[in-house]
C-alpha positions in Angstrom: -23.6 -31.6 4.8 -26.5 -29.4 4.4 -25.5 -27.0 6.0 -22.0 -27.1 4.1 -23.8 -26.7 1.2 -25.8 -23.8 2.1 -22.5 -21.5 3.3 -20.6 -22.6 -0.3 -23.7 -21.2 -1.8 -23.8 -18.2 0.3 -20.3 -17.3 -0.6 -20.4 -18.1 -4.7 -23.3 -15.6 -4.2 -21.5 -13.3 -2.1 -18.9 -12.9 -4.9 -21.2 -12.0 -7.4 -22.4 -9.2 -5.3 -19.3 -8.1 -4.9 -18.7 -7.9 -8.4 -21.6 -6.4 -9.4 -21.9 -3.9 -6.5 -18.1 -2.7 -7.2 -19.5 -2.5 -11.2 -22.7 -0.7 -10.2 -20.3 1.8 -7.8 -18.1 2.8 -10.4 -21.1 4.0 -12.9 -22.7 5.8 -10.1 -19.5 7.3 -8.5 -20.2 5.7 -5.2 -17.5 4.3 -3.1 -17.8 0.7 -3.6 -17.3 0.0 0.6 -20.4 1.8 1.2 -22.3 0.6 -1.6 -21.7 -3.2 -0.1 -22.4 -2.3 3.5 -25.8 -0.9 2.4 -26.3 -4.3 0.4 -24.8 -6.2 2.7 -27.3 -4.2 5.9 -30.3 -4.7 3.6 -29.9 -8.3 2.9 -29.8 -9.0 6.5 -33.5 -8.3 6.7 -34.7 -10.6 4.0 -36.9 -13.4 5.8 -34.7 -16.3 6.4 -31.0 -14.8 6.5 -29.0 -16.5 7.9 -27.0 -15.5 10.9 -23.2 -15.0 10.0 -20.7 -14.2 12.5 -16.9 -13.3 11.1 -14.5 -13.8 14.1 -12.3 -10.6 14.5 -9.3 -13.1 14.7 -10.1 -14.2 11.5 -9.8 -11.0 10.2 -6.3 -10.1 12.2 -4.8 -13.2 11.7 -5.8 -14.4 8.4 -7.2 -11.8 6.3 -5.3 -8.7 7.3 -1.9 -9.9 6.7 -2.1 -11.0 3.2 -4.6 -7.6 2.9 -1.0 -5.5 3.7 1.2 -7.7 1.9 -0.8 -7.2 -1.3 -0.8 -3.6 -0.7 2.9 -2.7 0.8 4.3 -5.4 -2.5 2.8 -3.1 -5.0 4.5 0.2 -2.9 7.4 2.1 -4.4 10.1 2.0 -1.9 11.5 5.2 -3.7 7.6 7.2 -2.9 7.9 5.4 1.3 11.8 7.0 1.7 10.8 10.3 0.0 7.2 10.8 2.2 8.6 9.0 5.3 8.1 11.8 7.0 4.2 12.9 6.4 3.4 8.9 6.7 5.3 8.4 9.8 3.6 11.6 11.8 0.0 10.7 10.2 -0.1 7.0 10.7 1.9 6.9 14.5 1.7 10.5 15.5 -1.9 10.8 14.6 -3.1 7.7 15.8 -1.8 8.3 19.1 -3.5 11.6 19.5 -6.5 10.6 18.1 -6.9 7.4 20.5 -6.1 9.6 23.5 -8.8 12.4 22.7 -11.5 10.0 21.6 -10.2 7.7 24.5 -10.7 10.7 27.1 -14.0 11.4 25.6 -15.5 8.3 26.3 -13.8 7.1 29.1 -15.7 10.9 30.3 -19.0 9.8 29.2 -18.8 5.8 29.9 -18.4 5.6 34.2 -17.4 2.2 34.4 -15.2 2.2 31.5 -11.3 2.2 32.3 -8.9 4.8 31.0 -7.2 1.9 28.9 -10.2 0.4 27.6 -11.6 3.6 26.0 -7.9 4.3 24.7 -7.7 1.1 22.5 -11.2 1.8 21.4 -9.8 5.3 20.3 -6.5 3.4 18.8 -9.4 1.2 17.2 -10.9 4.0 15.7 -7.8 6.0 14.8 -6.6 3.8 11.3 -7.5 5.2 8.0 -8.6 2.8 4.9 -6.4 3.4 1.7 -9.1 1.6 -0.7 -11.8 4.0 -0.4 -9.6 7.6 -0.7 -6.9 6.2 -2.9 -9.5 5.2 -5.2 -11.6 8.4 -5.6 -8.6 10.3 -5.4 -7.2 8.1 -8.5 -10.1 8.4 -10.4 -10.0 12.4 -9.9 -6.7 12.2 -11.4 -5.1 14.2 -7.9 -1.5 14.4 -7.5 0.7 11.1 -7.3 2.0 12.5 -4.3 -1.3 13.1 -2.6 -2.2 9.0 -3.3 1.2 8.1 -2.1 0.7 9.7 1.3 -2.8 8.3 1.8 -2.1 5.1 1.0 1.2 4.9 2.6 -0.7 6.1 6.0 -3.1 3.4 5.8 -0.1 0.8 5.6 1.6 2.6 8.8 -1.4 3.3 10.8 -3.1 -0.2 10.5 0.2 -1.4 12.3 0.8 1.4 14.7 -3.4 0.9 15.8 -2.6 -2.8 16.1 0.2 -2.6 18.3 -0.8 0.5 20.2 -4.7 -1.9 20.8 -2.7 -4.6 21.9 -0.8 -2.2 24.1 -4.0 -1.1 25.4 -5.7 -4.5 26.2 -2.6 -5.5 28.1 -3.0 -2.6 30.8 -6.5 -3.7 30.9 -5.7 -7.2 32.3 -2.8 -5.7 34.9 -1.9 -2.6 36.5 -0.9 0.4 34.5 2.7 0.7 33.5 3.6 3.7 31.4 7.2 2.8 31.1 6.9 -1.0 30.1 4.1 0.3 27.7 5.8 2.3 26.0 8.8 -0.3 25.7 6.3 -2.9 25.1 5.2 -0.4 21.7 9.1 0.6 21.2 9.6 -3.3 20.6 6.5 -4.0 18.7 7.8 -1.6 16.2 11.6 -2.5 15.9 11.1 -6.5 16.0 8.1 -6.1 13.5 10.6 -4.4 10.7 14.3 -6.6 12.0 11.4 -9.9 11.2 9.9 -8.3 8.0 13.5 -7.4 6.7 15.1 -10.8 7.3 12.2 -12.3 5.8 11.7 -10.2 2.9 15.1 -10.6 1.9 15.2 -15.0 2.8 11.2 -14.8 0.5 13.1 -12.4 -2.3 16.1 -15.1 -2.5 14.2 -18.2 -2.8 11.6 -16.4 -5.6 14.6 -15.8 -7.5 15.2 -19.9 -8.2 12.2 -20.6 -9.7 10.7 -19.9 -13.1 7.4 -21.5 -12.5 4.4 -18.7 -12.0 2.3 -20.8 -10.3 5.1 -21.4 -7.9 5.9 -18.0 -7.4 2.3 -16.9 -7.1 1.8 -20.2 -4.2 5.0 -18.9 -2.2 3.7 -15.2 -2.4 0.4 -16.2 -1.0 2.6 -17.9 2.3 5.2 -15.3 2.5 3.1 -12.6 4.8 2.1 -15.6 7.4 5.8 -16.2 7.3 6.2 -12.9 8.7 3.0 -12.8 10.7 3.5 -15.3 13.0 7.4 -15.3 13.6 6.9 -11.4 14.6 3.8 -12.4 17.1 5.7 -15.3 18.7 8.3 -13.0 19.9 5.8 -10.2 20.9 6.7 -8.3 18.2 3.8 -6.7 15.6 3.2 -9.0 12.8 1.5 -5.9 10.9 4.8 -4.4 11.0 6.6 -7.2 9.6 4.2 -8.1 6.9 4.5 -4.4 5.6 8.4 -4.5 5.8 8.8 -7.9 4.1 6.1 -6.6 1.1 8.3 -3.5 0.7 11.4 -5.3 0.5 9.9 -8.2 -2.1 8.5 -5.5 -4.2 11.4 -3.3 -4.3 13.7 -6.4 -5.2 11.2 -8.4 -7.7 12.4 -5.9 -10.6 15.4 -7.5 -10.4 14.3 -11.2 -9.4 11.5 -11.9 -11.2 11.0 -12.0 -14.9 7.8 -10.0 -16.8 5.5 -13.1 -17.4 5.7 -13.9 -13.1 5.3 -10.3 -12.3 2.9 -10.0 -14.7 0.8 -13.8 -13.5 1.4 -12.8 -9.3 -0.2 -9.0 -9.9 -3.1 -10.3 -11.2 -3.5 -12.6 -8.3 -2.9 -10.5 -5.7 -5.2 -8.4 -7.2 -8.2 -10.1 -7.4 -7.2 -11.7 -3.7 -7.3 -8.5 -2.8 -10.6 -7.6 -4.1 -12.2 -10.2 -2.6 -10.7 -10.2 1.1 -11.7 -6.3 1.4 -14.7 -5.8 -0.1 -15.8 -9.2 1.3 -15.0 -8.0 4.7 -17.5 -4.4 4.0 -20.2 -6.9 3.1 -19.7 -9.0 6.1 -19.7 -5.6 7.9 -23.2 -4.4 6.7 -24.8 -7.5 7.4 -24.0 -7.9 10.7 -25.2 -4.3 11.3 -28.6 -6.3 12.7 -26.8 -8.2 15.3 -24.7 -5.2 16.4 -28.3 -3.1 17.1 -30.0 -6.4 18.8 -26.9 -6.7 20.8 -26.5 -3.2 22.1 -30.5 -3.2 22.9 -30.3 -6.5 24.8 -27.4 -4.7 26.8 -29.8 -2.1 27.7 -28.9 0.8 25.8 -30.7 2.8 23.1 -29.5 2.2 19.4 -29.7 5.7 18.4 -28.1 6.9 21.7 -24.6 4.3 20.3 -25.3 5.6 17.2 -25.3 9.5 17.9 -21.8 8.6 20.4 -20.3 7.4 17.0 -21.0 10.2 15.1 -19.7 12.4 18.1 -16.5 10.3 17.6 -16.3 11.0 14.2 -16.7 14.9 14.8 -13.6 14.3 17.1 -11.6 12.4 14.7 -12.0 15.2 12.0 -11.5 18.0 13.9 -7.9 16.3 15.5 -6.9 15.2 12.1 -7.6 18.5 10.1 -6.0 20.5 13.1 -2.8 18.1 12.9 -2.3 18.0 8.9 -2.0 21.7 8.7 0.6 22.2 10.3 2.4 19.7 9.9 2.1 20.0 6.1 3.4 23.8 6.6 6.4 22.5 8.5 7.2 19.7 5.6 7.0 22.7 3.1 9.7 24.6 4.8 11.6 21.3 5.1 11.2 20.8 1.2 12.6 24.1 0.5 15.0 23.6 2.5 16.0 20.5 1.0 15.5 22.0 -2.7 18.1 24.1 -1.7 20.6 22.2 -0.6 20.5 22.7 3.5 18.8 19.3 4.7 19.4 18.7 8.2 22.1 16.8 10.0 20.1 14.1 10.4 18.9 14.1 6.7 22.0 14.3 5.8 23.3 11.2 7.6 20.1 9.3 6.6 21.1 9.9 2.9 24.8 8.7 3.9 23.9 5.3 4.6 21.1 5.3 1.9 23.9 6.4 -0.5 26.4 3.6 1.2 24.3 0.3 0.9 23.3 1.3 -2.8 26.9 1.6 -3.3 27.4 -2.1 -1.5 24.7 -3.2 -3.3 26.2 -2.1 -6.7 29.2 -3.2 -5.8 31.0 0.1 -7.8 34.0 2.3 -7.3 34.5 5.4 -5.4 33.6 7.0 -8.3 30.8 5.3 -9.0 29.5 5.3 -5.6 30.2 9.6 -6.0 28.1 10.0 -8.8 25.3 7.7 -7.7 24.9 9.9 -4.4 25.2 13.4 -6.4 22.6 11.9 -8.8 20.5 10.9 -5.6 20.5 14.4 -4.2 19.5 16.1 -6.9 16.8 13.8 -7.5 15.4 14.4 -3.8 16.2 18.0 -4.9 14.2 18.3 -7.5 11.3 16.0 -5.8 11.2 18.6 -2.8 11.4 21.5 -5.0 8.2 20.3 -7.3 5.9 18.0 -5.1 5.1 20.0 -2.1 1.9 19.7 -0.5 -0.3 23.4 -0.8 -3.1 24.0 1.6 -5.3 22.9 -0.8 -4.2 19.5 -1.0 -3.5 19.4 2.6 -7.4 19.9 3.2 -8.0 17.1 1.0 -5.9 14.4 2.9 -7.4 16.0 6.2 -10.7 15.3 5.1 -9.8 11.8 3.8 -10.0 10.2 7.1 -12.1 7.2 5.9 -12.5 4.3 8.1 -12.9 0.7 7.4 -11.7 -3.0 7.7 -9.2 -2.8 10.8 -11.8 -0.3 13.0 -14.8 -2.8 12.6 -12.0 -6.0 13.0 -10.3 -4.9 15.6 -12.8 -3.2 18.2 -14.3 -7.3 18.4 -10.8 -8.2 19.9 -11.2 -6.3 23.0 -11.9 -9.0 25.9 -15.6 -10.4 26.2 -15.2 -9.0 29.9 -15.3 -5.3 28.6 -17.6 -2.9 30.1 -20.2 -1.7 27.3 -18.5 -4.0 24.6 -21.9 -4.1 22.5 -22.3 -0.6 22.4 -18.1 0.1 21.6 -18.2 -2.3 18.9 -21.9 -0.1 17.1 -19.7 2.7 17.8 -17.3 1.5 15.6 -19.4 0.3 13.3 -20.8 3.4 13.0 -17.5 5.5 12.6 -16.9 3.1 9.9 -19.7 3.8 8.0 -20.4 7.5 8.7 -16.8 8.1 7.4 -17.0 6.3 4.3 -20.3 8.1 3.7 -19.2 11.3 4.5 -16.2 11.2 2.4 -16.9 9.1 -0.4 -20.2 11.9 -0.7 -18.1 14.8 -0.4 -14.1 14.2 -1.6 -14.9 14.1 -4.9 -16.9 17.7 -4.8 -14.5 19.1 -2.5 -11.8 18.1 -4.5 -13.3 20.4 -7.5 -13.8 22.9 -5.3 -10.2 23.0 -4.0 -9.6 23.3 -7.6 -6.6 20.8 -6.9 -4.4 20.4 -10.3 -4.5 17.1 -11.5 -1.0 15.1 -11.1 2.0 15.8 -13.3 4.4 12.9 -11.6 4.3 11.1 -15.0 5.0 13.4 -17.9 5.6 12.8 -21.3 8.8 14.6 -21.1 10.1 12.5 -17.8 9.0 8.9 -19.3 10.9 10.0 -22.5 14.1 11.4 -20.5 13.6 7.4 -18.5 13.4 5.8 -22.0 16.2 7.6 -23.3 18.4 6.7 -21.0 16.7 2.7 -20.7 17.8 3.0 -24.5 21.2 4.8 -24.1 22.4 2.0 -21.8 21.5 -0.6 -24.0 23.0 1.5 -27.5 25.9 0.9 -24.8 25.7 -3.0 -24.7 25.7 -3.3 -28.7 28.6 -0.6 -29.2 30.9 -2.8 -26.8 33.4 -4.3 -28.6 33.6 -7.2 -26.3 30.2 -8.4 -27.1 29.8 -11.7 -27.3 28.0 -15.1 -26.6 27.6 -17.3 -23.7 30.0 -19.2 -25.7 32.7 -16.8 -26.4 31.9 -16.6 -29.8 30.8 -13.4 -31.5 27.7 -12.1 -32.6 27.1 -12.1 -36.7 27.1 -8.3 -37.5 23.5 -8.8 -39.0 22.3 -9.9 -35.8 24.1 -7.3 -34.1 22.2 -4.7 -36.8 18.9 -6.3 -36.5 18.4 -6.2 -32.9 19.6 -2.8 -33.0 17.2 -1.7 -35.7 14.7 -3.5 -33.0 15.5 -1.5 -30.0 15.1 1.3 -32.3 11.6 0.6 -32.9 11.1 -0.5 -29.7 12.4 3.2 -28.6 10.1 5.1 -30.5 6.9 2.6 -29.7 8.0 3.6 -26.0 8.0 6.8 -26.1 4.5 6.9 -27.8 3.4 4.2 -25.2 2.4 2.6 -28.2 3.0 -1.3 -27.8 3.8 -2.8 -32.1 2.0 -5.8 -32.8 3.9 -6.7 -35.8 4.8 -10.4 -35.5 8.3 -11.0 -36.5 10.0 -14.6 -36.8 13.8 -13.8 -35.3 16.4 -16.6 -34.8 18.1 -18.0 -32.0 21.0 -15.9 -32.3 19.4 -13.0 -32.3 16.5 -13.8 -29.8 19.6 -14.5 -27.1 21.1 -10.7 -27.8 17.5 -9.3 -27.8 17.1 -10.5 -24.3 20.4 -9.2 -23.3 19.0 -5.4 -24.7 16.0 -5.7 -22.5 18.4 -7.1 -19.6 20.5 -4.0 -19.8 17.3 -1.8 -20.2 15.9 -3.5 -16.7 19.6 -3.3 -15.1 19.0 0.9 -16.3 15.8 0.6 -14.7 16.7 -0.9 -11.3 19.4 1.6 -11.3 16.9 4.1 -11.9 14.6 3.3 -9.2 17.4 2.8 -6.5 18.8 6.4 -7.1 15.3 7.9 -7.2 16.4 9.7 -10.2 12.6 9.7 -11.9 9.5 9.8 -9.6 7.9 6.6 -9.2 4.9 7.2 -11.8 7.2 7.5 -14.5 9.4 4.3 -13.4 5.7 2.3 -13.2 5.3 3.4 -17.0 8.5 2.2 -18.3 8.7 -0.6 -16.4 5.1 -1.5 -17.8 6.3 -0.4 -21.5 9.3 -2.7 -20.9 6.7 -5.8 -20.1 4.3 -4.7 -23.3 7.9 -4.8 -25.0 9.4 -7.9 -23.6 5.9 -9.7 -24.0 5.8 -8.7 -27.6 9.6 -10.0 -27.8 8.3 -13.7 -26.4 5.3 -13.6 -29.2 7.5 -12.8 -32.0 10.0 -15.5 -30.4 7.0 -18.1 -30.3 5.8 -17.6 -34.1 9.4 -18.1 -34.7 
């Protein structure tokens, strides 16, 4: 009981840390990861601490899943389909290369350490952390596109490590098999997104029938087990599936979910989110002390680990800054090429089934179908033609190679039986935190040297060309002269004239981003058409997001000025 007591006490102190360390980071301009290892390191060597041990399974099994889930659920699909390419090559490409050059580095310097072994500690160290790079790069105000393809490569790269360790640890335990390896990883990947897919669209299906936000939010918490485990049982990659069924729910909840659930379930996940990760860099600093006892009482020197890290790191940065370049100046020419109409066979059959299941979807006519692909193209058109990635910015994501959660969680899964497992693990450790330091010391600097142009995804003039046509759609709903009730009866005329005198205000609030506060009574009558003007506006804005027509910065601002506006909508429909 005692005992009980103490860890409850250790952890309602462990959150205020948290917040106050991620408070104190964000007035200094420290990464908030780095500021709680350092915390978390120096309060291991207060007289009395406790020994805590955080099982790497915990952190694979039951942390890391809903960690993805939170993340891939607040991912526009439209931003993963337009950088599927830059996200694919850095978080599978890259994280093979990296593994097998660290991997060949060590498994040089280590004698008794296998060829597979020091590969999965390379995978281990390949994986970038989104929360550390995606926030400074947020707070510098960099280009949307340049978040987008950091954050997106943490969500590939955390799976493609996972499955290409447990690849790895397999061909420890048996004799070497390139072939069934790489159809063990082939597999991994393709049952990890059927699973994801069949369970994001089952989770998006079932959210839909229920109203209830504590509900919602209680099956959102269980969805990402849902597609852990089923993926793992059939030796497929749960990490996959968890980021295939979060892409999925998020894409679909537009449609599915109502404002106030939305709204209730992002604040949530959220503050889950907050928690989990930056619980897990405070964990991570203060085991620091039993990572150096461990590796002395193995018989090595600390400093010798620690200086093998750091050579790891050197590696890391030199294989990711020599792969971004040119793969960024390839992309270019593909942009250009795309801009101007000559995308690739392939591209061009990739965009014929994209184009097809939107057409299923919408269930429209040829003609409909026509002008929904013509208005896709010269969406991806204009994307290619505006947001390509310069040197500068390509420098910038090469030297964002932060690591974090998933190198320090994972590298404790390799078998107990590993040659020089102490010392791997401080290695890790140490990549973790050398990376974090070195980039959340230098990004933002070198981001002002770079003199990288802050991002111009979300302009007034593109949230006013969304709004206008949000409002055109749903000028269109009041003008039809078929208008009427779920009865069949018609709407008074005054009604009819003050909801439209509403959308109206609503229309130029919006396109100041200006929410009213004015606190109207409306009747029943007319509180039944108003939600039918903000269903059409929402039907315009799904459409919107599914033919990629606006970039996904401007879609999160009207869909967030549609919340501000349905909200109000509910008040005023309250004080009535």
């Amino acid at each position: 009981m005692h005992n009980g007591a103490e860890y409850t006490l250790i952890a309602a102190m462990g959150v205020l840390v948290l917040v106050t360390a991620t408070g104190v980071s964000r007035r200094i301009g420290v990464a908030a990861p780095l500021l709680l290892v350092a915390i978390g390191a120096g309060l291991s060597y207060l007289p009395g601490a406790p020994a805590i041990h955080l099982e790497a399974e915990w952190i694979l099994v039951i942390v890391l899943p809903p960690l993805l889930y939170g993340a891939s659920v607040a991912f526009p699909v439209v931003d993963f389909r337009r950088n599927l390419a830059p996200i694919a090559l850095l978080g599978v490409a890259l994280v093979v290369l990296s593994a097998i050059a660290v991997g060949w580095v060590l498994f040089v310097i280590f004698p008794k350490l296998d060829l597979a072994t020091a590969i999965a500690l390379g995978a281990v160290l390949s994986p970038t952390d989104a929360v550390s790079a995606t926030s400074i790069a947020k707070r510098l105000g960099l280009p949307s596109r340049v978040v987008t393809v950091l954050e997106g490569e943490s969500l590939v790269n955390d799976a493609s490590t996972l499955v290409l360790l447990r690849t790895a640890i397999a061909s420890i335990a048996a004799v070497f098999d390139l072939g069934h390896a790489i159809g063990d990883f082939v597999w991994a990947t393709i049952g990890g997104v059927i699973v994801g897919a069949i369970v994001g669209v089952l989770a998006s299906a079932i959210r839909k029938g229920f109203r209830d936000a504590v509900l919602v939010t209680s099956i959102s918490f269980a969805v990402p087990f849902f597609a852990y485990a089923p993926a793992e049982a059939l030796n497929a990659s749960g990490v996959i599936a968890v980021v295939t069924t979060g892409l999925i729910v998020g894409h679909r909840s537009v449609r599915t979910q109502t404002v106030q659930l939305r709204l209730v379930e992002q604040t949530n996940w959220r503050t889950l989110q907050f928690l989990l990760e930056n619980g897990v860099f405070l964990v991570m600093g203060y085991q620091l002390r039993e990572y150096i006892a461990d590796d002395i009482h193995d018989g090595f020197q600390p400093g010798y680990t620690i200086a093998l890290g750091l050579l790891a790191v050197a590696i890391l940065v030199a294989v990711r800054v020599a792969f971004v370049f040119p793969m960024f100046a390839a992309l270019n020419r593909r942009s250009r090429a795309i801009a101007a109409g000559r995308a690739s066979r392939f591209g061009h059959a990739a965009a014929w089934v994209a184009w097809r299941v939107t057409a299923w979807r919408h269930r429209g006519t040829a003609d409909d179908w026509r002008r929904l692909r013509e208005r896709r193209e010269r969406a991806d058109q204009n994307f290619h033609r505006h947001e390509q990635i310069d040197w500068r910015a390509s420098a910038l994501i090469g030297w964002s190679g932060m690591r974090g959660v998933v190198t320090v969680a994972a590298v404790q899964a390799l078998p107990p039986q590993t040659p020089y497992r102490s010392a791997l693990i401080l290695i890790s450790f140490t990549a973790a935190v050398a990376t974090l330091l070195l980039g959340g010391l230098t990004l933002p600097a070198l981001a002002r040297w770079l003199g990288i142009p802050t991002s111009t995804s979300s302009t007034r003039e593109e949230v006013s060309d969304l709004f206008h046509e949000l409002t055109g759609s749903a000028r269109e709903l009041l003008d039809d002269p078929g208008l009427t009730r779920a009865d069949g009866t018609a709407y008074a005329p005054e009604v009819v004239a003050r909801v439209r005198e509403d959308l109206e205000r609503h229309a130029a609030l919006a396109a100041r981003s200006l929410p009213s506060t004015t606190v109207r009574t409306i009747s029943a009558e007319a509180h039944e058409l108003r939600g039918r003007v903000l269903d059409a506006e929402r039907e315009a804005l799904a459409d919107a997001r599914a033919t990629s027509t606006y970039g996904a910065a401007a879609l999160a601002t009207a869909e967030a000025v549609l919340n501000t506006l349905e909200a109000q909508t509910e008040q005023e429909d309250a004080a009535g």
